[in-house]
C-alpha positions in Angstrom: 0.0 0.0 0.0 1.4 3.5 -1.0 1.5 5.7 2.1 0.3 9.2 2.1 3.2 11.0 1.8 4.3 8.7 -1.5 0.7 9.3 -2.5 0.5 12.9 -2.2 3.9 13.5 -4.1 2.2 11.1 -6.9 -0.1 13.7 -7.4 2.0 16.7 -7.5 4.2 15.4 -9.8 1.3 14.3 -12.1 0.2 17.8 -11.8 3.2 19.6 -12.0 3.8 18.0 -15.4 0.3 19.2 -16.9 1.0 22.6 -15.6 4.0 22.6 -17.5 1.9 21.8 -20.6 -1.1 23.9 -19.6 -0.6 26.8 -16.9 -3.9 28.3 -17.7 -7.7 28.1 -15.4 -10.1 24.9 -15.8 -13.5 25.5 -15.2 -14.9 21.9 -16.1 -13.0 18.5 -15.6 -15.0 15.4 -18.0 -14.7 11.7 -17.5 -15.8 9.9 -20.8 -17.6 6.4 -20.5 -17.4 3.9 -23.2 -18.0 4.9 -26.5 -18.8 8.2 -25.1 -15.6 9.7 -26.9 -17.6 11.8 -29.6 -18.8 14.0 -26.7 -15.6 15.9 -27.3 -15.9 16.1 -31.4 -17.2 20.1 -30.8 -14.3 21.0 -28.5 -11.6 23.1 -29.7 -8.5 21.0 -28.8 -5.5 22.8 -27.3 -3.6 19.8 -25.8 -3.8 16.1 -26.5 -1.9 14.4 -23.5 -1.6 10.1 -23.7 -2.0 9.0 -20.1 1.4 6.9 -20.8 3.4 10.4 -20.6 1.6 11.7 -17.4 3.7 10.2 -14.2 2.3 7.9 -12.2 -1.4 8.1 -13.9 -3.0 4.5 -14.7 -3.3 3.2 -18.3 -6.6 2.5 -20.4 -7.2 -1.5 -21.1 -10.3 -1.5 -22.6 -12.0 -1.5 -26.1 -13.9 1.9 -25.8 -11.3 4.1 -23.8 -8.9 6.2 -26.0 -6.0 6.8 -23.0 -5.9 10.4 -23.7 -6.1 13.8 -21.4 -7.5 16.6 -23.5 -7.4 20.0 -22.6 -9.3 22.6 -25.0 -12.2 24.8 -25.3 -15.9 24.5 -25.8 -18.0 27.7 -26.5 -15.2 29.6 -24.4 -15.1 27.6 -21.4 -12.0 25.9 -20.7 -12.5 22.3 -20.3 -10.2 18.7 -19.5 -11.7 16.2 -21.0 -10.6 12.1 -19.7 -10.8 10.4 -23.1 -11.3 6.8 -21.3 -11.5 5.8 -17.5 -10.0 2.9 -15.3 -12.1 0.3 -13.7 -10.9 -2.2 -10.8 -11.5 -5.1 -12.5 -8.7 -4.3 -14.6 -6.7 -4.9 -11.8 -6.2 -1.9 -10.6 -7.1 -0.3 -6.7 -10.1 1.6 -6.3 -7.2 4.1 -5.3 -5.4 4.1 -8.3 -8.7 4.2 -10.5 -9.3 7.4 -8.9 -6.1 8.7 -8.9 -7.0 11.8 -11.7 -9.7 13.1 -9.6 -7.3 13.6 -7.6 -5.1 15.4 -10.1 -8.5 17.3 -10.4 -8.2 18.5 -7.4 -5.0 19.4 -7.5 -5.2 21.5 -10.8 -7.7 23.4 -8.9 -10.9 23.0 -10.9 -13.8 23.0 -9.0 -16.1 20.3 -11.7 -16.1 17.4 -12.7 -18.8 15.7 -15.1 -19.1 12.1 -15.2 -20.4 9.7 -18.5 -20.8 5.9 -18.1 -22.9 3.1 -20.2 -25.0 1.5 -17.6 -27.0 -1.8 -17.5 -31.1 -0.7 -17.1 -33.2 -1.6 -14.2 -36.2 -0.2 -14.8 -39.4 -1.6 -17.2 -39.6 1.7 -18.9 -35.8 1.8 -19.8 -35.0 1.1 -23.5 -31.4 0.9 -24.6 -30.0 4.8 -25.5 -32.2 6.1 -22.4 -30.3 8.7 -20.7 -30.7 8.3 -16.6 -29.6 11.8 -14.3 -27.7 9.8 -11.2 -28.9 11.5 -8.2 -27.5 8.9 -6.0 -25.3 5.5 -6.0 -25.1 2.1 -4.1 -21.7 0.9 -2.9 -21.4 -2.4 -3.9 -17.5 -2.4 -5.0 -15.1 -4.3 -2.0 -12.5 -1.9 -2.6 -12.7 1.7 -1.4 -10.6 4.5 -2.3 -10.3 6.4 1.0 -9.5 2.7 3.2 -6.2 3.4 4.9 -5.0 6.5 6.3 -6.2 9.7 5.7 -4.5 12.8 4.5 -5.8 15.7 5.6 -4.3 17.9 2.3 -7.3 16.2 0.4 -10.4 15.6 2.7 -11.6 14.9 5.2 -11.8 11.6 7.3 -15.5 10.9 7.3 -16.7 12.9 4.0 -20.6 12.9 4.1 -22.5 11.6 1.5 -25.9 13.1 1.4 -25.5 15.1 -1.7 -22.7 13.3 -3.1 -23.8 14.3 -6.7 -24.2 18.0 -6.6 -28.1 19.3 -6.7 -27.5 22.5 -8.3 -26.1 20.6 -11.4 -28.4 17.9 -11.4 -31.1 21.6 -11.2 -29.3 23.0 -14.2 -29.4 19.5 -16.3 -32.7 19.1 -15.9 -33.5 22.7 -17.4 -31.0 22.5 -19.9 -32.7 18.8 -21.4 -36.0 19.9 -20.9 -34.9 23.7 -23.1 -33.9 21.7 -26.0 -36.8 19.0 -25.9 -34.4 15.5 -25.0 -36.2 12.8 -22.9 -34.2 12.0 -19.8 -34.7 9.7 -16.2 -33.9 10.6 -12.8 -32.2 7.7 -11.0 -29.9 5.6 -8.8 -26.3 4.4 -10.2 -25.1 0.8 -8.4 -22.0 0.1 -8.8 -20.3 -3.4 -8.9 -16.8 -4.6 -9.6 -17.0 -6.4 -12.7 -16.1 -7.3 -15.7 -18.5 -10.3 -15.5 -22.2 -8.7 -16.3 -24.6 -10.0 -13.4 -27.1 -12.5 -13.6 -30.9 -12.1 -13.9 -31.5 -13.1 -10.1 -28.4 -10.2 -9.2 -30.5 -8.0 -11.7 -33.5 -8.5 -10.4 -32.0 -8.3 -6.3 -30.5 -5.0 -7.4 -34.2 -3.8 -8.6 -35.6 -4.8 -5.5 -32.8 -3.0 -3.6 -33.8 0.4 -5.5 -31.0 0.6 -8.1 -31.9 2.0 -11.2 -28.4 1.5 -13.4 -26.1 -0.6 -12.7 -22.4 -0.3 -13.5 -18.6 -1.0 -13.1 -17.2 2.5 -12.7 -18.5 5.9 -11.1 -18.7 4.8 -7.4 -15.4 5.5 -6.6 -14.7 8.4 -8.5 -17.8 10.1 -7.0 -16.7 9.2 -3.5 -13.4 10.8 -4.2 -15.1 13.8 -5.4 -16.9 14.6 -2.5 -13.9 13.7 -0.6 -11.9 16.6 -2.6 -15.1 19.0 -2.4 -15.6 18.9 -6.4 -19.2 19.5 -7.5 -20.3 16.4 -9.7 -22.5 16.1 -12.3 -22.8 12.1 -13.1 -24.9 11.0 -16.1 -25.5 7.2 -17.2 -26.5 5.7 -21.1 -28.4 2.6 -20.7 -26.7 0.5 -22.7 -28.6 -2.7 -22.7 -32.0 -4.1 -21.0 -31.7 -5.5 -17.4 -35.4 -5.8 -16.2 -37.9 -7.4 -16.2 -35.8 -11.0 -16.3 -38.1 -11.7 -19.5 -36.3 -8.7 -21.8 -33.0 -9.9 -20.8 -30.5 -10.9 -23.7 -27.0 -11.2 -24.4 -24.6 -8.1 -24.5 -21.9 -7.4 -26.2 -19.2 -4.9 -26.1 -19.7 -4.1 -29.3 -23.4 -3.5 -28.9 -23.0 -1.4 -26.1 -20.4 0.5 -27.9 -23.2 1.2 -30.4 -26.0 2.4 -28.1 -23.5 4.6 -26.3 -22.2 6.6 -29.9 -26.0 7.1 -31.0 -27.3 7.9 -27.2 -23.8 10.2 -26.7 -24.9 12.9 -29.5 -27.9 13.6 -27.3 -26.2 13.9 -23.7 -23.0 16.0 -26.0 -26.1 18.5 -26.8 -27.5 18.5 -23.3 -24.1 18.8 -22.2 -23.3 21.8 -24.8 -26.5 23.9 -23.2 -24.6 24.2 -20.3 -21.7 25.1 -21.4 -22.6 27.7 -22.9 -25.0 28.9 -20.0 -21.4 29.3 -18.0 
């Protein structure tokens, strides 16, 4: 286990290097799902950083993640952009998947929006719906704040009562409804993958009032509210989980589908926004 002080310097030294690249304000930090990578298509690129030069940051395994930091503008708001996320069943430490929030942090920007393709767990939930996550369920059995706790980037018991950030979730709602996109309110559960669950852990995970279920997000959001970053979280349903009847096979390259089609309508929700700041 890394200690704090190791940790800590981690950090700097991944920040200190973008710095060096970029010196300039971020008002908006983005973490891309899969497939979700065309959400940046409108942005005017300044930077493209591969995660492989950033020190210490973790690498991007899977089909759907490009492995790049991006740091641009979009409608004069300066953005960074995570082209492509870590998850812990790529072997990684809930620690060390949330190491770039933490490099959030340190860069000093003050949001961070979160994309994801989820599993549905609602009847009325067709594949490309996009869900608003207004709260989560901890399933993961690793947790990014376990050991000892520095006080330079939270505090010991954060609380998690508005964990994803009303005010956004406020703005998001205005900002679909202004342009005329359908969108659910709901609960993100997060599980540690990469197996997709059964139809009796689909159907537990209804009854326990999940709406979405995922392999990413949890952490990251816990981190956030750890660092004080207001988080705006929103979920693609990538493929049918309930009732057990509608239940069929996924793929990653359906769900990589659904999430490019569903991601033009979440970039324009997104875009409203934007430009509102």
């Amino acid at each position: 286990m890394t200690d704090i002080n190791t940790y800590y310097i981690q950090i700097q030294s991944a920040t200190t290097y973008i710095k060096n690249i970029f010196a300039g304000d971020i008002e908006v930090a983005m973490t891309l799902g899969t497939g979700l990578s065309g959400i940046k298509d409108n942005i005017e690129l300044i930077h493209t950083i591969p995660y492989s030069d950033i020190p210490h940051f973790p690498q991007s395994t899977v089909e759907g993640h490009e492995g790049h930091l991006l740091i641009g503008n979009w409608h004069g708001v300066s953005v960074m952009v995570m082209s492509g996320r870590f998850h812990c069943y790529e072997g990684y430490t809930a620690k060390e998947v949330t190491f770039p929030v933490r490099v959030v942090q340190a860069l000093g920007i003050k949001n961070l929006w979160i994309s994801n393709v989820a599993g549905g767990l609602k009847e009325e939930y067709e594949a490309g719906a996009i869900i608003l996550i207004k709260d989560h369920i901890n399933l993961m059995p690793d947790h990014p704040l376990t050991g000892a706790n520095d006080e330079r980037l939270g505090l010991r018991f954060p609380d998690m009562k508005e964990a994803y950030t009303k005010s956004w979730r406020d703005r998001f709602q205005a900002a679909a409804k202004s342009i005329n996109i359908k969108y659910y309110e709901g609960v993100y559960v997060g599980l540690q993958g990469p197996s997709l669950e059964t139809p009796a852990e689909y159907n537990m995970l209804h009854i326990m009032g999940a709406d979405v279920v995922g392999m990413s997000t949890v952490p990251e959001v816990i981190v956030a509210k750890h660092a004080d970053l207001k988080t705006l979280v929103c979920s693609i349903v990538s493929n049918v989980c309930y009732p057990p009847e509608k239940i069929t096979e996924t793929t990653l390259e359906e769900v990589i589908a659904v999430a490019h089609e569903a991601g033009d309508q979440l970039k324009n929700i997104w875009e409203v926004l934007i430009k509102e700041m």
